[in-house]
C-alpha positions in Angstrom: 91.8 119.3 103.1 94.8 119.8 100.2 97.1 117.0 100.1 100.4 117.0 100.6 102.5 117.0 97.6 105.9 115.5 97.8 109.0 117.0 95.5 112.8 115.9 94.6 114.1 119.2 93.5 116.0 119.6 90.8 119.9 118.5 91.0 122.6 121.0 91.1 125.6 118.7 91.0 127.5 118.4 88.0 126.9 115.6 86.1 123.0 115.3 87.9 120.1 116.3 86.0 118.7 119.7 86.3 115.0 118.1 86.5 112.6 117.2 89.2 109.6 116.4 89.9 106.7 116.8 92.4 103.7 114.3 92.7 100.4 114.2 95.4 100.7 110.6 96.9 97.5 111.1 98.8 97.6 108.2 101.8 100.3 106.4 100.1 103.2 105.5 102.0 106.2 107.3 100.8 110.0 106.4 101.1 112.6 108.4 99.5 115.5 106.9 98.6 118.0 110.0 99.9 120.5 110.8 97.4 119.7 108.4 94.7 116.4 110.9 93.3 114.0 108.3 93.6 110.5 107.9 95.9 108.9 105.0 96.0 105.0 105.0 97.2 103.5 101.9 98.4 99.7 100.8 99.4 99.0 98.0 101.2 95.1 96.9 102.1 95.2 93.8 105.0 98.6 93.4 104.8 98.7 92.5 100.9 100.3 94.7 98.4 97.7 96.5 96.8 100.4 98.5 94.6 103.9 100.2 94.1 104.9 103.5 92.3 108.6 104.4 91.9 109.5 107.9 90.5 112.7 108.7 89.7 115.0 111.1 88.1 117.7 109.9 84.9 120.3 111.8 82.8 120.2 111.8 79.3 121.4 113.9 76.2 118.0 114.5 75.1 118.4 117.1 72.8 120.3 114.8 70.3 117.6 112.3 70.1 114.6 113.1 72.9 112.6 110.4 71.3 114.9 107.2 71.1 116.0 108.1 74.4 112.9 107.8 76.3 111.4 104.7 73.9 114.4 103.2 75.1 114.3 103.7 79.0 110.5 102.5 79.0 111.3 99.8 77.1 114.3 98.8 79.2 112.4 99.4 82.4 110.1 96.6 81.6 112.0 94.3 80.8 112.4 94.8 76.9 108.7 95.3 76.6 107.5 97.4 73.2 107.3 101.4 73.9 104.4 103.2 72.8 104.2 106.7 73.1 102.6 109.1 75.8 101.1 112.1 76.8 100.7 113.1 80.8 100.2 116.4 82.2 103.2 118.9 81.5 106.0 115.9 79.8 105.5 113.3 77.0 107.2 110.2 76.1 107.1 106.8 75.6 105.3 103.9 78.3 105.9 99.9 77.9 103.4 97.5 79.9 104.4 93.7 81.1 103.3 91.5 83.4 105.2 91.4 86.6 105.3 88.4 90.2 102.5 87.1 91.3 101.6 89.4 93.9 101.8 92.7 91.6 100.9 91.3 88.3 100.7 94.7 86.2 103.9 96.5 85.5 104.0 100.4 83.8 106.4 102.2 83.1 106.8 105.2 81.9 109.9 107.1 80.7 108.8 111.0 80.4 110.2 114.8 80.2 109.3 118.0 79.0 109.6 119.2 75.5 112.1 122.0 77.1 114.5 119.4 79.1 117.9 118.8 77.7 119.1 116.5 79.7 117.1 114.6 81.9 113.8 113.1 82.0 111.7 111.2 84.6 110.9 107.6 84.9 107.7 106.1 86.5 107.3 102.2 87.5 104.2 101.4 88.4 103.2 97.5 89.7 99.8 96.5 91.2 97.7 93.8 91.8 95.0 94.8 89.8 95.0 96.7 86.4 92.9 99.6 87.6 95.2 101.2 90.8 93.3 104.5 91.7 95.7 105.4 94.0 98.6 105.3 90.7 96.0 106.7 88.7 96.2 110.2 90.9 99.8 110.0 91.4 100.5 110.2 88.1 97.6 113.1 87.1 99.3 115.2 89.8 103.1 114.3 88.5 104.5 117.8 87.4 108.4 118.2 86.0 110.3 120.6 87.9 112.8 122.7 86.2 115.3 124.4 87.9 113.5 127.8 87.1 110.2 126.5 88.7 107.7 123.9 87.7 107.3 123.0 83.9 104.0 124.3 82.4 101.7 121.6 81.7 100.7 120.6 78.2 97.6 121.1 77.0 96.1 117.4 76.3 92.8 117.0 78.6 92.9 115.0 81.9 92.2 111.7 80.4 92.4 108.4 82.5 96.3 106.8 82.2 95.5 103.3 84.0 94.6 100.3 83.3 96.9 99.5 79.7 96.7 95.9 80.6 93.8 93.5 79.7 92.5 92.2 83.1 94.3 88.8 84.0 91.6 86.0 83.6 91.2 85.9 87.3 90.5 89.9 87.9 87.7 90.1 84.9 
């Protein structure tokens, strides 16, 4: 059985950028936020949070300084945390790791785009309970950037794992 893959299509509105993107949540639970370009996937195991993924869609003048740009938005998404940079099937950029609350300790996020987009890129939060979320893990492997002329080729780095960045907090080693 294929999985169902869930895509925010690239914006048309002025102003909006002309990215999207399209990820395989698997058994997550899925809730778009409509209008705002953003999904947010949730698992829960007994009740708990076992993890959270948010993928959304921002507009930037990437062309002028691609780099900077997405350092900045990883960075910023966590909080001021220090932006390393990133490969993930079809985009790069930068990711910036923190610790989160008490019930999702581990906090990624990842500011992304393809070497082709002008001006817009993707931005990915993940926060779980443990370092290792497999369910994030896939989410991100199937993330592909959608351009408004189809989806984005992917790059040609090897499927390599993208989770856990964290050390382990004493109490999960």
């Amino acid at each position: 059985m294929v999985a169902k893959a869930y895509r925010q299509l690239p914006q048309r509105q002025r102003g909006l950028p002309s990215i999207g993107f399209e990820i395989v949540p698997g058994d997550l639970e899925v809730t778009p936020v409509i209008g705002a370009g953003i999904v947010r996937c949730r698992e829960t195991r007994d009740g708990k949070p076992v993890g959270e993924l948010e993928v959304t869609v921002f507009s930037a003048a990437l062309v002028i300084d691609r780099d900077g740009i997405l350092e900045a938005k990883a960075s910023d998404g966590s909080g001021g945390a220090h932006a390393s940079p990133v490969t993930l099937p079809g985009a790069s950029g930068y990711f910036a790791e923190t610790r989160g609350d008490a019930q999702l300790p581990y906090r990624y996020v990842f500011a992304i785009a393809h070497d082709h987009a002008i001006d817009g890129g993707v931005l990915v939060t993940v926060r779980s309970a443990r370092p290792d979320w497999p369910a994030a893990e896939r989410v991100l492997q199937s993330l592909r950037i959608l351009t408004r002329n189809g989806v984005a080729p992917a790059n040609d780095s090897e499927a390599t794992p993208i989770l856990p960045l964290l050390a382990p907090l004493r109490r999960d080693e």
